[in-house]
TIMAR-86127 format. One record per residue (C-alpha): x, y, z. Coordinates in pm, 1 decimal, always signed. Example, Ala and Ser with C-alpha at 12.3 -4.5 7.8 and 13.67 -1.06 7.14 Angstrom:
! residues 2
@X = +1230.0 | Y = -450.0 | Z = +780.0
@X = +1367.0 | Y = -106.0 | Z = +714.0
This chain:
! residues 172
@X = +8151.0 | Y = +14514.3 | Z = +9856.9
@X = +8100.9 | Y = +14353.8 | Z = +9543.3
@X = +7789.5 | Y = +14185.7 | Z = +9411.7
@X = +7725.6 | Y = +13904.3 | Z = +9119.9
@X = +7391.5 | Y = +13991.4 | Z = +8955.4
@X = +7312.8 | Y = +13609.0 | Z = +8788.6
@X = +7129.4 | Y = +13596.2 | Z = +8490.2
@X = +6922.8 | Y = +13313.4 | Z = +8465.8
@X = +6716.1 | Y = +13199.4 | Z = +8190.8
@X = +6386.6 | Y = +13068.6 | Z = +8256.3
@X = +6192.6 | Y = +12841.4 | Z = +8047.4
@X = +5870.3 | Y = +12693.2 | Z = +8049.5
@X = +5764.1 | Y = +12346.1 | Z = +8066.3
@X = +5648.3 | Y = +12302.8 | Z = +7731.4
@X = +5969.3 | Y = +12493.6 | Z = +7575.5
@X = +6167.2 | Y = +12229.2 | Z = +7788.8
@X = +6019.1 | Y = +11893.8 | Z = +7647.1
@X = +6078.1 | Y = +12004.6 | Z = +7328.8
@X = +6440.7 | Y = +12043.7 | Z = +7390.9
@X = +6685.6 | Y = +11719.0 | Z = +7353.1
@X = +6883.5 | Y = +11553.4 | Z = +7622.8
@X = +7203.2 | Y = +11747.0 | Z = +7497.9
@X = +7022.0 | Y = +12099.4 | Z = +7506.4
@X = +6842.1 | Y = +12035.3 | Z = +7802.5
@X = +7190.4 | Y = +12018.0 | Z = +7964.5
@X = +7357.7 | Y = +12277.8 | Z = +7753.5
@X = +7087.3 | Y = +12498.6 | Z = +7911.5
@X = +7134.9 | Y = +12381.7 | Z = +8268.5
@X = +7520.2 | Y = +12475.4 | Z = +8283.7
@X = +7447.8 | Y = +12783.0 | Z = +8117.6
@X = +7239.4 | Y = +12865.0 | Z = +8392.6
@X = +7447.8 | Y = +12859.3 | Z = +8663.1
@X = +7698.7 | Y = +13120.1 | Z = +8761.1
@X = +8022.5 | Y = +13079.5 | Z = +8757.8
@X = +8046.0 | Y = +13108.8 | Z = +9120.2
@X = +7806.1 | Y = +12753.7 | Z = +9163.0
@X = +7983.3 | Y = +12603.5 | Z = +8907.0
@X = +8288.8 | Y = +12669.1 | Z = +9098.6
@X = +8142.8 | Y = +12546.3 | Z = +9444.1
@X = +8078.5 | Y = +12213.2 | Z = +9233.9
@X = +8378.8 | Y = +12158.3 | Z = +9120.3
@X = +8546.8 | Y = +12194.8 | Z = +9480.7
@X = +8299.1 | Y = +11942.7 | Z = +9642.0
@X = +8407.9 | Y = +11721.8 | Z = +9313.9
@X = +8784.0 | Y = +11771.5 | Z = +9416.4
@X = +8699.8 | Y = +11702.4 | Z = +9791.5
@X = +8473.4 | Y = +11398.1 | Z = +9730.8
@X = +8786.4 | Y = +11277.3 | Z = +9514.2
@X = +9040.0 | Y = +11372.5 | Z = +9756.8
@X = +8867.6 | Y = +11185.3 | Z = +10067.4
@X = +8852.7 | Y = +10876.2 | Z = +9916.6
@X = +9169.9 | Y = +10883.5 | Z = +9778.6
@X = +9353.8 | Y = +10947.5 | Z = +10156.2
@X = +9038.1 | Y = +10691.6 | Z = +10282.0
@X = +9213.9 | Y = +10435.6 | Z = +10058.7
@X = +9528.6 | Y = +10512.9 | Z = +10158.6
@X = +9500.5 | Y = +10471.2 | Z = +10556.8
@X = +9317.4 | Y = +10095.4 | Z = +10456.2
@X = +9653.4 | Y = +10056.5 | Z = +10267.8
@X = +9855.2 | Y = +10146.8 | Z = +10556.8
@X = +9642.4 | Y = +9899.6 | Z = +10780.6
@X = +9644.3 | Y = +9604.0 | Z = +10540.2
@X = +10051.8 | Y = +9651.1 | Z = +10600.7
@X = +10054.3 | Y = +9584.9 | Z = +11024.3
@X = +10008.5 | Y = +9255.4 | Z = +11062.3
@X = +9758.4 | Y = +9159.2 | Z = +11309.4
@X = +9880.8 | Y = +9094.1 | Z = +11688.3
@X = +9764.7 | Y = +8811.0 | Z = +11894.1
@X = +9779.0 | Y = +8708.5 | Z = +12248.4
@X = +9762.1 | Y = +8369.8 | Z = +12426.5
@X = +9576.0 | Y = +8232.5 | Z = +12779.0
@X = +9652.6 | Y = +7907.3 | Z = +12837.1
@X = +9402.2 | Y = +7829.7 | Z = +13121.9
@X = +9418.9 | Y = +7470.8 | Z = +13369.7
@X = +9156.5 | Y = +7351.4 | Z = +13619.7
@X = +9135.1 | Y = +7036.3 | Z = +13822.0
@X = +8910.6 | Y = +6855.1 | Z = +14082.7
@X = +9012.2 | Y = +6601.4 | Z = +14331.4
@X = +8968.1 | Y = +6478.3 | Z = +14677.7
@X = +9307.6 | Y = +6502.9 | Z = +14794.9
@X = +9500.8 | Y = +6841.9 | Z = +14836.3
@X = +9832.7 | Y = +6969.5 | Z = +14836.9
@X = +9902.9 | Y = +6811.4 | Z = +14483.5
@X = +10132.6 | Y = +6975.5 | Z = +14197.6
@X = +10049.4 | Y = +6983.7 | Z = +13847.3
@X = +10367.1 | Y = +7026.7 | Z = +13570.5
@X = +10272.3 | Y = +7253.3 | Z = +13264.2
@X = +10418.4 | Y = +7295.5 | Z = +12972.5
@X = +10343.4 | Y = +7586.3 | Z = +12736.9
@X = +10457.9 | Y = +7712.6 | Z = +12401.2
@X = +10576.1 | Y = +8054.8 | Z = +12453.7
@X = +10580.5 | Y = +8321.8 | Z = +12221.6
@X = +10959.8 | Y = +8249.3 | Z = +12116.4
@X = +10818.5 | Y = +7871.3 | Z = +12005.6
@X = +11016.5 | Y = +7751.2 | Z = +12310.8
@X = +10849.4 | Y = +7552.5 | Z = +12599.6
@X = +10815.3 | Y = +7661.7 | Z = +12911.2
@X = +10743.0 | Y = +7466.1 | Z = +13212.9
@X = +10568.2 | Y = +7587.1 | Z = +13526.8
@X = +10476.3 | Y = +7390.4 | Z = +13842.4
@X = +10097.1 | Y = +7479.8 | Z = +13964.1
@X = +9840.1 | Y = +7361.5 | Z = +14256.6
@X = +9600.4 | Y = +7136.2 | Z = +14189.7
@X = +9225.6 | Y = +7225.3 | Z = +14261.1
@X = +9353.7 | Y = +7593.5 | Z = +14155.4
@X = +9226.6 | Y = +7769.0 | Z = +13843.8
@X = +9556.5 | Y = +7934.4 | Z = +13694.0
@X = +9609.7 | Y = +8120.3 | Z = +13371.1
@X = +9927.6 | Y = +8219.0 | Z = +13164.9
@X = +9890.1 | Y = +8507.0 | Z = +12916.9
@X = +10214.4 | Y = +8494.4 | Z = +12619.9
@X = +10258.8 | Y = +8725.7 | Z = +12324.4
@X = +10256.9 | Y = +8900.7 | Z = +12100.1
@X = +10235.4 | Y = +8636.5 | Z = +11837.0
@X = +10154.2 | Y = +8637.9 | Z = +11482.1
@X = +9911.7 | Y = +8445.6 | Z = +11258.6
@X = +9980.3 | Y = +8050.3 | Z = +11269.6
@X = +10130.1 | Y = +8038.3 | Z = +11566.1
@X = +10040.9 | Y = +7689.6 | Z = +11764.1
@X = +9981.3 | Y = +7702.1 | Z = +12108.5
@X = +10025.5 | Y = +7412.7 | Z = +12302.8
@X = +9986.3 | Y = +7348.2 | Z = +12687.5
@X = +10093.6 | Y = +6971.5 | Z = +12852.9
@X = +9951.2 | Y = +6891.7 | Z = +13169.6
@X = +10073.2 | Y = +6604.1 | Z = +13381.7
@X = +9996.9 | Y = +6513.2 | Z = +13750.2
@X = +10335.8 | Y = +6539.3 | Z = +13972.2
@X = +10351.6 | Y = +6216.8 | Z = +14201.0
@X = +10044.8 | Y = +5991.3 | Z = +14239.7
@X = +9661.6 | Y = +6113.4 | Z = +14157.4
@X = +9536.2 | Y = +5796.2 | Z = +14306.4
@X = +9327.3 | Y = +5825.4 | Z = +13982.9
@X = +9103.8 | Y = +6064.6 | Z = +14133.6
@X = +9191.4 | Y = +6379.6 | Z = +13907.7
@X = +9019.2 | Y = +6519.0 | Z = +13651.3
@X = +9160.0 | Y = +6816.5 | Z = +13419.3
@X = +9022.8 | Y = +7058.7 | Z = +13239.7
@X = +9210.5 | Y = +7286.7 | Z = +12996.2
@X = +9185.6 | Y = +7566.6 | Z = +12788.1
@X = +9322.3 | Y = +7804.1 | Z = +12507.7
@X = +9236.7 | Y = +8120.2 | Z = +12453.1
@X = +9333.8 | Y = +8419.4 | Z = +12212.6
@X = +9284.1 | Y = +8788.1 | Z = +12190.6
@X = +9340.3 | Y = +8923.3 | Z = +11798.7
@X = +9452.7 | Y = +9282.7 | Z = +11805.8
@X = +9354.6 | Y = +9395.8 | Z = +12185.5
@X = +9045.4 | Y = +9255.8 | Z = +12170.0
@X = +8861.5 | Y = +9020.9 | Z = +12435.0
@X = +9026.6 | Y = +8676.7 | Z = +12470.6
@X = +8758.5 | Y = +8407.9 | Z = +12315.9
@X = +8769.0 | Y = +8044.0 | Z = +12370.2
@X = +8953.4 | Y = +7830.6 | Z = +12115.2
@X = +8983.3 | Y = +7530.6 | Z = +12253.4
@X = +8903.6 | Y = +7338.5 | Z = +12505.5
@X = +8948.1 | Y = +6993.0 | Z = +12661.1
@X = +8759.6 | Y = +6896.0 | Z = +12965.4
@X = +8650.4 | Y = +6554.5 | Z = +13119.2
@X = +8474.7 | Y = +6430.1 | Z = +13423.2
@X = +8659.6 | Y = +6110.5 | Z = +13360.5
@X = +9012.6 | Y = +6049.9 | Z = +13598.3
@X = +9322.3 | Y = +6153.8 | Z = +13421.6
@X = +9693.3 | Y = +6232.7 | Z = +13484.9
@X = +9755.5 | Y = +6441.8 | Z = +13174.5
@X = +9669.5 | Y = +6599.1 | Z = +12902.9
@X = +9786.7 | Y = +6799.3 | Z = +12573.3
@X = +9577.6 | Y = +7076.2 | Z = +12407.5
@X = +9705.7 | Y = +7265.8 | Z = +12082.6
@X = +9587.7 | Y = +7525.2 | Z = +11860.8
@X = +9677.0 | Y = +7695.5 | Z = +11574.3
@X = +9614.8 | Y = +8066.2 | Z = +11484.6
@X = +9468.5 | Y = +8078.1 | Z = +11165.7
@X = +9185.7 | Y = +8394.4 | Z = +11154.5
């Protein structure tokens, strides 16, 4: 087994304020082995290293564009049942899409993946006669990269109504 004998050189406090700033660090690396020295310079390199590949994987990040997904969401109140609604969506190919639903029947349709500045937009009319005794309410949501869907937009009225158009635009 080998052993390093360090010699160290030990000063006293006054020999040490009369030393300058570049002696006073002459003196310190002196000091220390060559075996410290050599543990510094590795937890230099590392430091360097770390932030170099921690810049790198942001890099790669900042290059996937950010996935979104859409809930169009319709609700309506009236006295009578057995009613139809007609929606229209914008799907995630920018096409529309229409969809007969129940009235007094909360119903959702989820679309995507789509990308930043893509506008939803949802049409709602009544199918046959309301008797002007509907009301609508309507709703967009969107989820950014798997994460919960949060409320957009949103247009809802106690007031009678046979239609209504909602859009938004992704722009976060």
């Amino acid at each position: 087994m080998e052993t390093h004998i360090t010699q160290r050189k030990i000063l006293s406090d006054t020999q040490i304020k009369g030393m300058n700033q570049n002696t006073k660090l002459c003196t310190l690396v002196s000091s220390r082995s060559f075996t410290d020295l050599r543990v510094i310079g590795m937890l230099i390199f590392f430091v360097f290293i770390g932030s170099f590949l921690g810049s790198c994987d942001k890099a790669d990040q900042d290059l996937d564009p950010d996935e979104y997904y859409v809930k169009y969401e319709v609700n309506s109140t009236t006295i009578y049942s057995g009613g139809k609604l007609d929606v229209t969506i914008n799907t995630e190919n920018n096409q529309p899409m229409s969809v007969s639903i129940n009235q007094r029947k909360l119903s959702e349709i989820v679309i995507g993946t789509v990308q930043k500045g893509f506008m939803a937009a949802m049409k709602v009319v009544v199918s046959g006669n309301s008797h002007d005794k509907l009301k609508l309410y309507t709703s967009i949501y969107v989820s950014k990269n798997g994460s919960p869907f949060a409320l957009k937009k949103n247009d809802g009225s106690d007031e009678p109504r046979d239609s209504v158009e909602i859009d938004y635009t992704i722009d976060y």
